[in-house]
Biopython code that builds the backbone (N, CA, C, O; Angstrom):
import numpy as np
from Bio.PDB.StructureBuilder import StructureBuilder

atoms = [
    (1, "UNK", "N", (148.842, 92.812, 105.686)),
    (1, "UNK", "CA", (148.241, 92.669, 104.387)),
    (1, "UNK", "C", (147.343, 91.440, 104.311)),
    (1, "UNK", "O", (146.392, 91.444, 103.530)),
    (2, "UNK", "N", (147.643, 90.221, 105.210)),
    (2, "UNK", "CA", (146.651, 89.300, 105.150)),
    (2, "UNK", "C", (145.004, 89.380, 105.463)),
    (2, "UNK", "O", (144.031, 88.693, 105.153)),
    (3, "UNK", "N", (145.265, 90.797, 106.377)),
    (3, "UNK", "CA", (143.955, 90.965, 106.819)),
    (3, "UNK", "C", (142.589, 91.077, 105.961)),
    (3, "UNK", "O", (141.441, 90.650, 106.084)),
    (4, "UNK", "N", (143.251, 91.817, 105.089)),
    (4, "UNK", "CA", (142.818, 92.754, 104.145)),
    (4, "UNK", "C", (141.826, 92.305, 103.013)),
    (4, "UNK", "O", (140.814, 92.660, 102.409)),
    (5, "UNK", "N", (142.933, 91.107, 103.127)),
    (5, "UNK", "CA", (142.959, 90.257, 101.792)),
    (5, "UNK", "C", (141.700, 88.951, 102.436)),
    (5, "UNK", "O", (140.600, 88.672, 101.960)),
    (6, "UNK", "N", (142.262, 88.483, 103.415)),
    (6, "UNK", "CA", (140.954, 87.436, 103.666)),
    (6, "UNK", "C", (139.323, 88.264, 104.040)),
    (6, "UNK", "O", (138.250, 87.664, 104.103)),
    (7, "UNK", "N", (139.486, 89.488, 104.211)),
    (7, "UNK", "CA", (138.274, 89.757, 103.930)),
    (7, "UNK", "C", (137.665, 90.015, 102.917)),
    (7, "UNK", "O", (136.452, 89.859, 102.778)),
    (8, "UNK", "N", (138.558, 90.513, 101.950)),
    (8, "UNK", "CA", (137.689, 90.339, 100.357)),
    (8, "UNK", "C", (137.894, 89.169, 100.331)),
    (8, "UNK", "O", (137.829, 89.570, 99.169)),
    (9, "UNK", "N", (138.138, 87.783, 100.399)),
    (9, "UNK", "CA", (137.779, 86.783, 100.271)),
    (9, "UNK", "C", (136.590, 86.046, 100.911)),
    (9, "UNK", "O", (135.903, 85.109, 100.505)),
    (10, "UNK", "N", (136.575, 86.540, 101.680)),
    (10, "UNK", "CA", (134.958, 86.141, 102.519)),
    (10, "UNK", "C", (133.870, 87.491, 101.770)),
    (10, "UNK", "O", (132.720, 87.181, 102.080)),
    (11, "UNK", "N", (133.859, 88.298, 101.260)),
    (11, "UNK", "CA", (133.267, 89.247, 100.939)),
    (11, "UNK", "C", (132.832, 88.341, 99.353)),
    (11, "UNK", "O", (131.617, 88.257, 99.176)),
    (12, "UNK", "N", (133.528, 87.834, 98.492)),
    (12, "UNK", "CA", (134.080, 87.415, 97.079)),
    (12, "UNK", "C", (133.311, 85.757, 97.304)),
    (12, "UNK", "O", (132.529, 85.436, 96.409)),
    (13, "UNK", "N", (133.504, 84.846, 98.340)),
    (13, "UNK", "CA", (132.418, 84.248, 98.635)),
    (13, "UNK", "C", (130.755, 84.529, 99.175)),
    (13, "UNK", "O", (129.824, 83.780, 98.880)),
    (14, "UNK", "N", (130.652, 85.553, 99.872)),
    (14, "UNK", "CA", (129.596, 85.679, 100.363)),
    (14, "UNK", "C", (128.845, 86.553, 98.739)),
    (14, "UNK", "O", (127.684, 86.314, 98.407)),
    (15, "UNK", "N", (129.286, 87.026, 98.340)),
    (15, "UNK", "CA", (129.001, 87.731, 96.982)),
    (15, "UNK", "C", (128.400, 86.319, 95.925)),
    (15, "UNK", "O", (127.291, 86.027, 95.477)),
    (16, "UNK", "N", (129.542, 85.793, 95.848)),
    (16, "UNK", "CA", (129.515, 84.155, 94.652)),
    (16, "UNK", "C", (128.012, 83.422, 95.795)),
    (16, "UNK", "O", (127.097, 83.031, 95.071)),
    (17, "UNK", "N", (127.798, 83.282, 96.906)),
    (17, "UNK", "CA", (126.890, 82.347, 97.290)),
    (17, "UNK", "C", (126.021, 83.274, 97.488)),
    (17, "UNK", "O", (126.043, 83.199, 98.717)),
    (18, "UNK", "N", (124.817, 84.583, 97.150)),
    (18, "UNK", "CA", (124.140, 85.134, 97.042)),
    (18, "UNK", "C", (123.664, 84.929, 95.189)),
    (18, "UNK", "O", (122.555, 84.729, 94.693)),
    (19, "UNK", "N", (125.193, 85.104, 94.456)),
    (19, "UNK", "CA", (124.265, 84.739, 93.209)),
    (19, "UNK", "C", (123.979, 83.501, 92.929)),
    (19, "UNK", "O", (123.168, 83.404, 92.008)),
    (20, "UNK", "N", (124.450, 82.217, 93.511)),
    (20, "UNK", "CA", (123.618, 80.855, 93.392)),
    (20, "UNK", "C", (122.855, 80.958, 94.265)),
    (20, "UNK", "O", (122.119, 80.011, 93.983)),
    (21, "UNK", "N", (122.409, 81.419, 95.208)),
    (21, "UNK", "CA", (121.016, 81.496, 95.826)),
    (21, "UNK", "C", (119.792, 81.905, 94.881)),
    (21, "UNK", "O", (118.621, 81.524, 94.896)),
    (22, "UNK", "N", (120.682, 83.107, 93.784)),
    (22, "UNK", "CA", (119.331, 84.049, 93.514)),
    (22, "UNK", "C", (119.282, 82.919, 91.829)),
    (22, "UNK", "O", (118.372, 83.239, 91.064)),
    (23, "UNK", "N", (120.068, 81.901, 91.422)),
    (23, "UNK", "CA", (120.032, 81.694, 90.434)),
    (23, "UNK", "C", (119.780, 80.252, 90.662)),
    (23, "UNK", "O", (120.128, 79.517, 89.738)),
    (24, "UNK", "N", (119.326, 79.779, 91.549)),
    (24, "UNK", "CA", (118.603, 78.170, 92.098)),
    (24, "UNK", "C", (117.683, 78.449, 92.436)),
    (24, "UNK", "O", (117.114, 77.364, 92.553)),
    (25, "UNK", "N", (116.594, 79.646, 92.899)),
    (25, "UNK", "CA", (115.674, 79.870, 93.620)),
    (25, "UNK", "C", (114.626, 80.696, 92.493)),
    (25, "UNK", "O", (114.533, 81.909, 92.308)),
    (26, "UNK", "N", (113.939, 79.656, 91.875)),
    (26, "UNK", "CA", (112.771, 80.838, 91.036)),
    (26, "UNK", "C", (111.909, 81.832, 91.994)),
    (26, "UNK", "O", (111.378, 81.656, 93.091)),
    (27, "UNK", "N", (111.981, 82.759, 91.268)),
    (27, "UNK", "CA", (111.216, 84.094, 91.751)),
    (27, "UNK", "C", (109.827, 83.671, 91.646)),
    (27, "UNK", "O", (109.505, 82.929, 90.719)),
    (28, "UNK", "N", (108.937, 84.082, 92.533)),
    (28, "UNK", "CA", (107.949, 84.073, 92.888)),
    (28, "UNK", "C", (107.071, 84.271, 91.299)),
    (28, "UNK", "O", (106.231, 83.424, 90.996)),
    (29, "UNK", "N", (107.304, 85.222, 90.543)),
    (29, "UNK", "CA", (106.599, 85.523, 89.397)),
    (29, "UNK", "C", (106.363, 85.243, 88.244)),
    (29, "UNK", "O", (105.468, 85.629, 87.492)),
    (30, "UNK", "N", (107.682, 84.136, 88.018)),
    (30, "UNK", "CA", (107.707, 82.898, 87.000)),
    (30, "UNK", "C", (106.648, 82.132, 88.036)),
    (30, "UNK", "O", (105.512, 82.129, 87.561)),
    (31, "UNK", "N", (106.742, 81.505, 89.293)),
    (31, "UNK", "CA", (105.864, 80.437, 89.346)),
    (31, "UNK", "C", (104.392, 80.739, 89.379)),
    (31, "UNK", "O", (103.550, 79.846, 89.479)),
    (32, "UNK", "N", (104.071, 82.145, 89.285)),
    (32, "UNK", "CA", (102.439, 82.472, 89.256)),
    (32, "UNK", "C", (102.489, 82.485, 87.595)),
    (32, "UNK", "O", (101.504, 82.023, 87.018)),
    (33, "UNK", "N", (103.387, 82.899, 86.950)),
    (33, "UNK", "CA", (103.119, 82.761, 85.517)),
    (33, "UNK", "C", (103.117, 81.605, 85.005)),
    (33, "UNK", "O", (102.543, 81.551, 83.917)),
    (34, "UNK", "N", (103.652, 80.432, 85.477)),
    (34, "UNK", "CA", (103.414, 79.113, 85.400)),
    (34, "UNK", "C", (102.043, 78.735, 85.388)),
    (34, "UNK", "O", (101.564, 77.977, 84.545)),
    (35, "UNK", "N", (101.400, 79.269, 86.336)),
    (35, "UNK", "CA", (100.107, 78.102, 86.385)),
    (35, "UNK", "C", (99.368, 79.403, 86.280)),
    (35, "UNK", "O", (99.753, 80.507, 86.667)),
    (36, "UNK", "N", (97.959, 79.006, 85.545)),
    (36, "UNK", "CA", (97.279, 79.950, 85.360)),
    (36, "UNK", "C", (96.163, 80.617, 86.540)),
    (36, "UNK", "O", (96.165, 79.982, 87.594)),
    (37, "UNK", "N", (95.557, 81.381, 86.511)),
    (37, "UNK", "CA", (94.834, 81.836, 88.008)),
    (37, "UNK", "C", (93.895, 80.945, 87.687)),
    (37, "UNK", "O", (93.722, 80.275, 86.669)),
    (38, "UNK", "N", (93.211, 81.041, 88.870)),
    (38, "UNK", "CA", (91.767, 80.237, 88.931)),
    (38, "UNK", "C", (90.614, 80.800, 88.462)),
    (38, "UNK", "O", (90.752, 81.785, 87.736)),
    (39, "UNK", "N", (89.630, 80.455, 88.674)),
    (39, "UNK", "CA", (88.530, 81.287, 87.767)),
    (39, "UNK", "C", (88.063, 82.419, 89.278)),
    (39, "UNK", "O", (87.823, 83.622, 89.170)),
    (40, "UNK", "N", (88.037, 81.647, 90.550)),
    (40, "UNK", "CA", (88.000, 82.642, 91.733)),
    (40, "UNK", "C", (88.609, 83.646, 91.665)),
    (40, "UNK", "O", (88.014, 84.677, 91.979)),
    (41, "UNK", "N", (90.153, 83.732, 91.191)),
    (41, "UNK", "CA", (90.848, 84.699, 91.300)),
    (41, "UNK", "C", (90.535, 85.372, 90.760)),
    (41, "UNK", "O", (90.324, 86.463, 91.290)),
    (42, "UNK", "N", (90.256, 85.178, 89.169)),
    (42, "UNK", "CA", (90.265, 85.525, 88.262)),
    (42, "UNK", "C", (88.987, 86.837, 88.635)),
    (42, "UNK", "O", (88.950, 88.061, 88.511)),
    (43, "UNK", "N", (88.105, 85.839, 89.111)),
    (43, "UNK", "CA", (87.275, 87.209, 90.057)),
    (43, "UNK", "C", (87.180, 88.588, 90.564)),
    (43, "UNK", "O", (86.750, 89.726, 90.376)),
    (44, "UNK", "N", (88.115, 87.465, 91.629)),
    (44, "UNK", "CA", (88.510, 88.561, 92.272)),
    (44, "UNK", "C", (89.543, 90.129, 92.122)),
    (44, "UNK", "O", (89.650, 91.158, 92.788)),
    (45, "UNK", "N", (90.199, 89.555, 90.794)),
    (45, "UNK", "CA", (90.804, 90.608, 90.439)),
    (45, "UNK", "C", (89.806, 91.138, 89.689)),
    (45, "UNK", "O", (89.566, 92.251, 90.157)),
    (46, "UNK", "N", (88.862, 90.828, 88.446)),
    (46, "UNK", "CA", (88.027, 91.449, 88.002)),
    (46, "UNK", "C", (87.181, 92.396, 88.617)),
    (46, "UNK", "O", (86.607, 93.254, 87.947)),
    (47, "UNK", "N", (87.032, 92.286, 90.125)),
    (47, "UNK", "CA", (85.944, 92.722, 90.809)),
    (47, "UNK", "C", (86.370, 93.801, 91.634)),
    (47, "UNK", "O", (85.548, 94.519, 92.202)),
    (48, "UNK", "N", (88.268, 94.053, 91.798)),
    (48, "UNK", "CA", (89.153, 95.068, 92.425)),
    (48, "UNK", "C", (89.155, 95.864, 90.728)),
    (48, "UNK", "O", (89.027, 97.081, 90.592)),
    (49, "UNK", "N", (89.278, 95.170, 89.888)),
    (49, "UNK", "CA", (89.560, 96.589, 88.788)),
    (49, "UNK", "C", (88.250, 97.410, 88.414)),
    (49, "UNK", "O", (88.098, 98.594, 88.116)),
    (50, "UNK", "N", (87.078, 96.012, 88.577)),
    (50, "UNK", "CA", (85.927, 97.384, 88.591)),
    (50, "UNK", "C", (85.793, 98.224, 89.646)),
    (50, "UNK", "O", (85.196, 99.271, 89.393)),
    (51, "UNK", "N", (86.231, 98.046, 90.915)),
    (51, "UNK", "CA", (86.165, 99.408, 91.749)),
    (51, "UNK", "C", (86.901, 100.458, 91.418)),
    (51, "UNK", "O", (86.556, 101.631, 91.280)),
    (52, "UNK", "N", (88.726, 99.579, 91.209)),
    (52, "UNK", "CA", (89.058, 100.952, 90.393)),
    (52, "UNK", "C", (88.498, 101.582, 89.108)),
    (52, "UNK", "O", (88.984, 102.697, 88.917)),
    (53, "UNK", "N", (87.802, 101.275, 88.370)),
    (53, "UNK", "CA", (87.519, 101.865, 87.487)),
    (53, "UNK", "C", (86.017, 102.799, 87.836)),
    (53, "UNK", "O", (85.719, 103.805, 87.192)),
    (54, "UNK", "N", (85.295, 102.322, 88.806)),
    (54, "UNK", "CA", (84.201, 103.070, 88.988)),
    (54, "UNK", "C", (84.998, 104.404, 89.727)),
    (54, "UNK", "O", (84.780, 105.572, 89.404)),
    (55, "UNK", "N", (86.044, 103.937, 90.873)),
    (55, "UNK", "CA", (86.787, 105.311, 91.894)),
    (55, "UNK", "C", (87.408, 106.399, 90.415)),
    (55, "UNK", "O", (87.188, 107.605, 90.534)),
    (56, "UNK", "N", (87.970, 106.030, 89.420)),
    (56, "UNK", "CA", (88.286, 106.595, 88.561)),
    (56, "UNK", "C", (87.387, 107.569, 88.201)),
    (56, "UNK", "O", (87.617, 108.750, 88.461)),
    (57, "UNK", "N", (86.079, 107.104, 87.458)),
    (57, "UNK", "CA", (85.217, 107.601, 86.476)),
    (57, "UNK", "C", (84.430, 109.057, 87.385)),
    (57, "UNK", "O", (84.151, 110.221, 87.096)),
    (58, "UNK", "N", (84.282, 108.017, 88.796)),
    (58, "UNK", "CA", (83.641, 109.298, 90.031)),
    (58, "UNK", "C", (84.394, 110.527, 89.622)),
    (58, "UNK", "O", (83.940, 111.522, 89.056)),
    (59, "UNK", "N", (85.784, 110.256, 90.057)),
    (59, "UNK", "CA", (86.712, 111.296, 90.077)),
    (59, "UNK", "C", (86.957, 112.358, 89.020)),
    (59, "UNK", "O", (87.063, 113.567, 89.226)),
    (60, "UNK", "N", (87.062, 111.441, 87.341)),
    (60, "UNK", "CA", (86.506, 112.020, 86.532)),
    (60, "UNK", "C", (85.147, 112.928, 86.441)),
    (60, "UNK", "O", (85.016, 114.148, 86.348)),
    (61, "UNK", "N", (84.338, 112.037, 86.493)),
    (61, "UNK", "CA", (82.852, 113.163, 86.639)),
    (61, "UNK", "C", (83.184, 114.298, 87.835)),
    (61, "UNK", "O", (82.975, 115.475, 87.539)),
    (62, "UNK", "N", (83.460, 114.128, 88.558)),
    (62, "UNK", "CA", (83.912, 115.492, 89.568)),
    (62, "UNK", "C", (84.743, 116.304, 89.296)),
    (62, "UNK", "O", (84.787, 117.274, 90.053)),
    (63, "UNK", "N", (85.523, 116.271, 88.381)),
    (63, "UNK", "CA", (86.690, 117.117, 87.771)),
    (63, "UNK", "C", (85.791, 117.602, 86.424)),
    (63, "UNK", "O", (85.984, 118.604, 85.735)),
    (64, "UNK", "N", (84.939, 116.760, 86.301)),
    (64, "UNK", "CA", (84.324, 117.359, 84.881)),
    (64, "UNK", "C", (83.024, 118.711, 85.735)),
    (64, "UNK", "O", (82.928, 119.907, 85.463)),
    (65, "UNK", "N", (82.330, 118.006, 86.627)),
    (65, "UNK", "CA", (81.635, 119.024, 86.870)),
    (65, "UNK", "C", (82.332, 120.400, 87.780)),
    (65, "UNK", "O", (81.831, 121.488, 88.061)),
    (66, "UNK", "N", (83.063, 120.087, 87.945)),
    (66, "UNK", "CA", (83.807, 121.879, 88.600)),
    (66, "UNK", "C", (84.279, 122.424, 87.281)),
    (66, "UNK", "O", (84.048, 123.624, 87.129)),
    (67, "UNK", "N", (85.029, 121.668, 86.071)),
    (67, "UNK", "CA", (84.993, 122.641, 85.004)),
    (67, "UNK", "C", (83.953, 123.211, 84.775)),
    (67, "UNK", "O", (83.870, 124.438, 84.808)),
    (68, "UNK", "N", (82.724, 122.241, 84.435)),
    (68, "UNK", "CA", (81.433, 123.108, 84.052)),
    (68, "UNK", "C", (80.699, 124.356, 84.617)),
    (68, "UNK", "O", (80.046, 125.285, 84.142)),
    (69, "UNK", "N", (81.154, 123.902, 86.002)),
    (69, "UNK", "CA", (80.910, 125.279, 86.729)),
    (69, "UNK", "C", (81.419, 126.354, 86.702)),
    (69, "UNK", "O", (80.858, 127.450, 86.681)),
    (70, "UNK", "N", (82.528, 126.112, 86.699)),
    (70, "UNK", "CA", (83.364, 127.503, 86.886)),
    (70, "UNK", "C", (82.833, 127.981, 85.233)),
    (70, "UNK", "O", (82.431, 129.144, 85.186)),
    (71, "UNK", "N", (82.807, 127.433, 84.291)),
    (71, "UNK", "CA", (82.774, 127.709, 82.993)),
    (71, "UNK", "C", (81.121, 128.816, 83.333)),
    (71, "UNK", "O", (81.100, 130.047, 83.334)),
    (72, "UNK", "N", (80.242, 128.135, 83.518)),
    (72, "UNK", "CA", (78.871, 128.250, 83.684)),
    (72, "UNK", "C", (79.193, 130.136, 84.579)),
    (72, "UNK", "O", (78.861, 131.182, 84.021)),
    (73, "UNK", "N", (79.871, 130.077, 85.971)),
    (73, "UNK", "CA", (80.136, 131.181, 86.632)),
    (73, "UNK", "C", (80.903, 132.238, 86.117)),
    (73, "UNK", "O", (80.823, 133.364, 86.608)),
    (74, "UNK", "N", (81.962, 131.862, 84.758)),
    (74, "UNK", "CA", (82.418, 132.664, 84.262)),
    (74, "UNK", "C", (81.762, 133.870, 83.077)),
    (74, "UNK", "O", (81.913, 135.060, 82.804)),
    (75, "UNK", "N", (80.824, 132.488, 82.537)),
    (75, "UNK", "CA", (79.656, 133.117, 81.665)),
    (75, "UNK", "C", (78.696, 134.074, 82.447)),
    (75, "UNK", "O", (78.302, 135.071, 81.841)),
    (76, "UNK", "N", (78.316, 133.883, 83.632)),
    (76, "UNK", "CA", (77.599, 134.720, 84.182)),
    (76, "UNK", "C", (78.047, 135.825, 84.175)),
    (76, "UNK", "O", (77.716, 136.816, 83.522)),
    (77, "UNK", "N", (79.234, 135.586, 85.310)),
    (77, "UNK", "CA", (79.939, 137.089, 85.371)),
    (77, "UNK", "C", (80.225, 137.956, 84.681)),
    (77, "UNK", "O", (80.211, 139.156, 84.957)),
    (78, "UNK", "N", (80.562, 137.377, 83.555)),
    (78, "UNK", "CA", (80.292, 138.073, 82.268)),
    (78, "UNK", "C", (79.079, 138.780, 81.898)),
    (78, "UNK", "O", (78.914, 139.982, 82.106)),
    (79, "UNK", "N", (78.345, 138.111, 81.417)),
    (79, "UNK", "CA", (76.708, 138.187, 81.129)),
    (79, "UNK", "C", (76.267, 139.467, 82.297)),
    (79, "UNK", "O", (75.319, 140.145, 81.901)),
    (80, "UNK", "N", (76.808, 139.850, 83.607)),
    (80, "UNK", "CA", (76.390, 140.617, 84.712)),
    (80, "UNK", "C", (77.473, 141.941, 84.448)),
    (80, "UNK", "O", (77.063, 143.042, 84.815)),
    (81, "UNK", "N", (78.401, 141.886, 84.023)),
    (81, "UNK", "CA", (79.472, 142.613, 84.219)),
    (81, "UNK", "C", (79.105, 143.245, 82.825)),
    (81, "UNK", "O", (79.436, 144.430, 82.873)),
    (82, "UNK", "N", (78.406, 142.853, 81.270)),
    (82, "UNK", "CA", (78.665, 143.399, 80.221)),
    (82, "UNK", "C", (77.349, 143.835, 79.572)),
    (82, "UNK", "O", (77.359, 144.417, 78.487)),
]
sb = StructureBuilder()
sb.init_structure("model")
sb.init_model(0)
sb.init_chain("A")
sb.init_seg("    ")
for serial, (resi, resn, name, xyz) in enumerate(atoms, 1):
    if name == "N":
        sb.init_residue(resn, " ", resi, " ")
    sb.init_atom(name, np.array(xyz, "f"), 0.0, 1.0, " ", f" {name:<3s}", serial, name[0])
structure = sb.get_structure()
Protein backbone atom coordinates (compact mmCIF):
# COMPACT_ATOMS: atom_id res chain seq x y z
CA UNK A 1 0.00 0.00 0.00
CA UNK A 2 2.95 2.37 0.39
CA UNK A 3 3.58 2.14 -3.13
CA UNK A 4 0.59 3.39 -4.20
CA UNK A 5 0.35 6.02 -2.01
CA UNK A 6 3.87 7.71 -2.58
CA UNK A 7 3.01 7.91 -6.03
CA UNK A 8 0.02 10.01 -5.73
CA UNK A 9 2.18 11.95 -3.68
CA UNK A 10 4.73 12.72 -6.20
CA UNK A 11 1.82 12.96 -8.75
CA UNK A 12 -0.08 15.69 -5.95
CA UNK A 13 3.35 17.54 -5.97
CA UNK A 14 4.20 17.47 -9.47
CA UNK A 15 0.42 18.66 -10.05
CA UNK A 16 0.83 21.64 -6.98
CA UNK A 17 4.37 22.71 -8.83
CA UNK A 18 2.85 23.00 -12.43
CA UNK A 19 0.16 25.35 -10.96
CA UNK A 20 2.85 27.76 -9.39
CA UNK A 21 4.69 27.59 -12.49
CA UNK A 22 1.58 28.55 -14.52
CA UNK A 23 0.62 31.18 -11.75
CA UNK A 24 4.32 33.02 -11.43
CA UNK A 25 4.86 33.00 -15.10
CA UNK A 26 2.73 35.72 -17.12
CA UNK A 27 1.45 34.47 -20.34
CA UNK A 28 2.83 35.81 -23.21
CA UNK A 29 -0.53 37.85 -24.02
CA UNK A 30 -0.87 39.99 -20.99
CA UNK A 31 2.75 41.11 -21.77
CA UNK A 32 1.92 42.13 -25.54
CA UNK A 33 -1.21 43.71 -24.04
CA UNK A 34 0.95 45.59 -21.77
CA UNK A 35 2.85 47.59 -24.09
CA UNK A 36 1.34 48.89 -27.00
CA UNK A 37 2.53 47.82 -30.74
CA UNK A 38 4.71 50.03 -32.52
CA UNK A 39 3.66 52.09 -35.27
CA UNK A 40 5.90 49.39 -37.62
CA UNK A 41 3.84 46.78 -36.41
CA UNK A 42 1.10 48.43 -36.40
CA UNK A 43 1.86 48.30 -40.20
CA UNK A 44 2.50 45.53 -40.65
CA UNK A 45 -0.53 44.07 -39.44
CA UNK A 46 -2.49 46.70 -41.33
CA UNK A 47 -0.84 45.66 -44.50
CA UNK A 48 -1.58 41.49 -43.77
CA UNK A 49 -5.37 42.51 -43.20
CA UNK A 50 -5.47 44.39 -46.41
CA UNK A 51 -4.38 41.33 -48.29
CA UNK A 52 -6.82 39.50 -46.48
CA UNK A 53 -9.38 41.61 -47.31
CA UNK A 54 -8.49 42.10 -51.01
CA UNK A 55 -8.08 37.63 -51.10
CA UNK A 56 -11.66 37.94 -49.64
CA UNK A 57 -13.41 40.45 -51.96
CA UNK A 58 -11.54 38.44 -55.18
CA UNK A 59 -13.23 35.45 -53.90
CA UNK A 60 -16.35 37.22 -53.40
CA UNK A 61 -16.43 38.76 -56.91
CA UNK A 62 -15.84 35.15 -58.24
CA UNK A 63 -18.65 33.61 -56.43
CA UNK A 64 -20.64 36.58 -57.54
CA UNK A 65 -19.77 36.16 -61.15
CA UNK A 66 -20.59 32.28 -61.55
CA UNK A 67 -23.98 33.21 -59.97
CA UNK A 68 -24.46 35.67 -62.71
CA UNK A 69 -23.71 33.26 -65.12
CA UNK A 70 -25.37 30.46 -64.48
CA UNK A 71 -28.37 32.95 -63.88
CA UNK A 72 -27.59 34.63 -67.43
CA UNK A 73 -27.39 30.56 -68.94
CA UNK A 74 -30.47 29.72 -67.27
CA UNK A 75 -32.31 32.65 -68.89
CA UNK A 76 -31.10 31.57 -72.13
CA UNK A 77 -32.04 28.17 -71.97
CA UNK A 78 -35.08 29.20 -71.31
CA UNK A 79 -35.47 31.97 -73.82
CA UNK A 80 -34.23 28.78 -76.48
CA UNK A 81 -36.33 26.10 -75.03
CA UNK A 82 -39.75 28.46 -74.89
Amino acid sequence: MSAPRAQRDRLGEALRAIVRARRTAPPATRQEAATPPSLAEMGLRLAALEREVGEVRSRVNGLLFAVVASVIAQLASKLVAG
